[in-house]
C-alpha positions in Angstrom: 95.2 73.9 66.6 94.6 77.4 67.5 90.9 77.4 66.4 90.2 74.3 67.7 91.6 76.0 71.4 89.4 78.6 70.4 86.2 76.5 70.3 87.2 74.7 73.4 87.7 77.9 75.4 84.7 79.3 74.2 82.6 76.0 74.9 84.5 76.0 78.7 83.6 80.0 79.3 80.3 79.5 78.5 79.4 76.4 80.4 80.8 78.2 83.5 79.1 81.3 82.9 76.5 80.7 85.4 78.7 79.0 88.3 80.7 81.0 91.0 84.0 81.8 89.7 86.4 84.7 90.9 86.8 88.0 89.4 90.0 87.4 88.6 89.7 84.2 87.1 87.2 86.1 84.6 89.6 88.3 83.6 92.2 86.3 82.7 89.9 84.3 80.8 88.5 87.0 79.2 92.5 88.5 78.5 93.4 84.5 77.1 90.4 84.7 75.0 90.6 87.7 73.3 94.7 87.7 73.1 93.8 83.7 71.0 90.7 85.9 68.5 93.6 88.5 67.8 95.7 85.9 66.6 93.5 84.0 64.3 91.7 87.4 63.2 94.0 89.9 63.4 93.9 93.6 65.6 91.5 95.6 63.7 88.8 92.4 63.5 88.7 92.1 67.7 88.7 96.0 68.3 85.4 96.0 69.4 85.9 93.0 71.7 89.2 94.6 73.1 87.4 98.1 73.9 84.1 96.2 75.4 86.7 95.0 78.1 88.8 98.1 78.5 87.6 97.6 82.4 90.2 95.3 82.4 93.7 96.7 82.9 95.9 94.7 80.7 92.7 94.8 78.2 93.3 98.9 78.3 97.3 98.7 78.3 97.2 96.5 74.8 94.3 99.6 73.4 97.0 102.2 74.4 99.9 100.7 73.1 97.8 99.9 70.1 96.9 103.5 69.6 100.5 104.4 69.7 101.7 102.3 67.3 99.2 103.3 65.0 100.4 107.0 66.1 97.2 107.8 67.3 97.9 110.1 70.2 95.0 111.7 70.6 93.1 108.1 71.6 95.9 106.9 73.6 95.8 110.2 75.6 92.1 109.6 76.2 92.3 106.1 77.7 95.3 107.2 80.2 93.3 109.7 81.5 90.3 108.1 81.6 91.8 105.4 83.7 93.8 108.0 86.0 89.8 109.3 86.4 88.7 106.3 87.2 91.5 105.8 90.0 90.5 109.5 91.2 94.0 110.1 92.3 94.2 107.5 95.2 97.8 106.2 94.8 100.7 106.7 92.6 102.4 103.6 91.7 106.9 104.3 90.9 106.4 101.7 88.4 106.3 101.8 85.1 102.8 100.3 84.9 101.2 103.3 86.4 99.0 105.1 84.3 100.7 108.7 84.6 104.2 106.9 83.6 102.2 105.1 80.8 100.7 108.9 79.2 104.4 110.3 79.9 105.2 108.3 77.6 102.8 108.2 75.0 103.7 112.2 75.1 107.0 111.0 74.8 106.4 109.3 71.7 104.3 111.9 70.2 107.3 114.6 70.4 104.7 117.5 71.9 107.4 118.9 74.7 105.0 121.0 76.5 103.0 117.7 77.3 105.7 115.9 78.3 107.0 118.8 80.6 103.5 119.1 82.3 103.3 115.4 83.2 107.1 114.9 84.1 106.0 117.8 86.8 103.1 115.9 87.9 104.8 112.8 88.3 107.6 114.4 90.3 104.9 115.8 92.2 103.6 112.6 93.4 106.5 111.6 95.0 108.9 110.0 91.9 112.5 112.2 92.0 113.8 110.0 89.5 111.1 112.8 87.3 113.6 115.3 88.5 116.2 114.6 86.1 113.4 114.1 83.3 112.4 117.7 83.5 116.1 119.1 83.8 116.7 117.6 80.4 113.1 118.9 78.8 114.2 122.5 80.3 116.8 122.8 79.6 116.3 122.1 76.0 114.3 125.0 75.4 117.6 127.1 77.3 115.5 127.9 80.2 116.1 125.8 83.2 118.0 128.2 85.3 114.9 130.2 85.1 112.4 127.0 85.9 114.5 125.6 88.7 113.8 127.9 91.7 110.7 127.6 91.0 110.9 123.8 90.8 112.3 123.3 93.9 109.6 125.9 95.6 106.3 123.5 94.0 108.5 120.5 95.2 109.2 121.9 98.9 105.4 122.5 99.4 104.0 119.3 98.1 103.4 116.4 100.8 106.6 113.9 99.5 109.1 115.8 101.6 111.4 112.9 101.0 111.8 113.3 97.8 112.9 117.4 98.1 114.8 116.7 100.1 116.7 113.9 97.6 116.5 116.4 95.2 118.1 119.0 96.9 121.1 116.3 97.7 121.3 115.7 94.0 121.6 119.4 93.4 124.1 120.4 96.1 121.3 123.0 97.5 122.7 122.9 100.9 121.3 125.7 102.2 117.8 124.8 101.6 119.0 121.5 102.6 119.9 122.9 106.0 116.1 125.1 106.2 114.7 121.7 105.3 116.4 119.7 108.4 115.7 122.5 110.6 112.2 123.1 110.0 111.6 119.1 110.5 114.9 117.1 111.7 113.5 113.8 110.2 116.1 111.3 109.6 118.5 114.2 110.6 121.9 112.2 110.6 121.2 111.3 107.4 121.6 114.5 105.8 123.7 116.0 108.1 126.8 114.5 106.1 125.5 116.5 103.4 126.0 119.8 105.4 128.4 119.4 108.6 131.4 120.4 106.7 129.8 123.8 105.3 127.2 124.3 108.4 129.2 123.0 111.2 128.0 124.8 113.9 124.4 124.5 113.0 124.1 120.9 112.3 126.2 120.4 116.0 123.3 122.4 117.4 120.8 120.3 115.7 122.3 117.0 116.7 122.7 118.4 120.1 118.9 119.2 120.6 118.2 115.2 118.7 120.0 113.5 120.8 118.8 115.1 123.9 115.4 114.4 123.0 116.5 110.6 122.1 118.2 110.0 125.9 115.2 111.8 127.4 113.0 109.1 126.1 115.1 106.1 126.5 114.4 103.6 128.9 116.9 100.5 128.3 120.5 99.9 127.0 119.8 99.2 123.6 118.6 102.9 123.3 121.1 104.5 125.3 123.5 102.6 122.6 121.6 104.4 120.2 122.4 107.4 122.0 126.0 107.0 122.1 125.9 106.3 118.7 125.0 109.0 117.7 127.1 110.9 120.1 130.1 109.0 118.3 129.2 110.4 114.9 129.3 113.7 116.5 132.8 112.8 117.4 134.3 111.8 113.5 132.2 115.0 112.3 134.7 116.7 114.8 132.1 117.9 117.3 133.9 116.9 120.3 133.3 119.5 122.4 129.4 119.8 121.6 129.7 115.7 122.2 131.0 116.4 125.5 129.0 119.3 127.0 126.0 116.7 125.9 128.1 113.5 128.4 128.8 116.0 131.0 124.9 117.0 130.7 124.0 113.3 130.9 125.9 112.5 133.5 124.4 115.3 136.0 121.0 114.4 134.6 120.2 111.0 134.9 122.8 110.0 137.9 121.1 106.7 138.4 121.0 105.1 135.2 123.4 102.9 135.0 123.3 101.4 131.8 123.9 105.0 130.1 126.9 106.0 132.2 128.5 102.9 131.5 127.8 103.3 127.4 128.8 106.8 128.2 132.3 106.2 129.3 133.1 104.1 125.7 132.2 107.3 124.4 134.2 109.9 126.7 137.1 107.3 125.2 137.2 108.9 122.0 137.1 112.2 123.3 
């Protein structure tokens, strides 16, 4: 039955071969082809009908993972980096299916630790901290990670995925650089304040303070003034009450005719 599927296909292909048909289509015609020759003829028979379609990205995975098998590292390096090449660097997929997690782990099967170390720090680079944890193990399997950790976190800090410092400094309890992080650029500030108002109280009071003045400045209807008074709240429970109330006493002075934010600001002078 199979060769009989074979010649149909093949008959099919070719009798659309001159009619408008989507790229897409073509490839998975080409990819349902090739996969039904490998089965009748075996791998090493349809290598050179594999590699004339390595354009193809499921075509490219099966010659890498081929190459691996057949513990040929050297190959299955080249066509990762050929690919990552061809992409010139234009995005970083967090999915397995991306071509800089696909050579991590060809290096990964070839045992060669310095490889593996250079693209775990590649990968983090690019914005994937779950990398972070990848490298900690390599380093600290050749007993030198308290050495290669500063120095880590200083690559990390000046590449463009500040998210993802700052989730590793979280991770690592670096609070202090934590703290230099949030000050420097207060992005998503509340967020990682929990991480630091018990040891940097006064400083992360200060911080909010400044936020949240620049929030009520800028609000203009209830539903941000609630905002506001949110966040004054959360001042509150992280025992900044009397930074929470120098900022409604403030308020109050400064924007005497908005009603909407004195009345959300006396639920909050309730929990003072």
């Amino acid at each position: 039955m199979a060769a009989k599927l074979e010649k149909l296909l093949d008959i099919f292909l070719e009798d659309i071969e001159n009619d408008y048909m989507p790229e897409y289509k073509r490839q998975e015609d080409t990819i349902l082809r090739y996969k039904l020759h490998r089965h009748l003829k075996g791998a090493d028979a349809v290598k050179d009908e594999l590699y004339a379609n390595l354009y193809i990205r499921e075509m490219c995975i099966i010659a890498v993972k081929d190459a691996t098998d057949a513990r040929n590292y050297n190959e299955a390096e080249k066509l990762c980096l050929e690919q990552i090449k061809k992409e010139d660097g234009r995005f970083y997929r967090n999915t397995p299916e991306d071509w800089n997690n696909i050579l991590f782990d060809v290096y990964m099967q070839s045992g060669i630790t310095d490889k593996q170390i250079e693209q775990a720090k590649k990968i983090l680079l690019l914005g994937n901290e779950g990398f972070w944890d990848v490298l900690k193990r390599l380093y600290q399997s050749q007993g030198i990670w308290e050495s290669q950790k500063p120095i880590l976190l200083k690559e990390l800090k000046q590449c463009k995925y500040s998210v993802c410092y700052r989730s590793v400094l979280v991770k690592e309890n670096e609070k202090k650089l934590l703290l230099e992080a949030v000050t420097e650029n207060p992005y998503n500030l509340f967020y990682y304040a929990q991480f630091l108002v018990m040891d940097y109280p006064n400083e992360i009071y200060e911080l909010c303070a400044n936020y949240i003045r620049e929030q009520c400045a800028q609000a203009t209807d209830r539903r941000l003034y609630k905002k506001v008074c949110k966040d004054l709240l959360q001042l509150i429970k992280w025992k900044g009450n009397a930074t929470a109330k120098l900022l409604v006493d403030e308020f109050k002075a400064t924007y005497p005719r908005r009603s909407a934010l004195l009345d959300e600001l006396q639920k909050v002078e309730k929990k003072l």
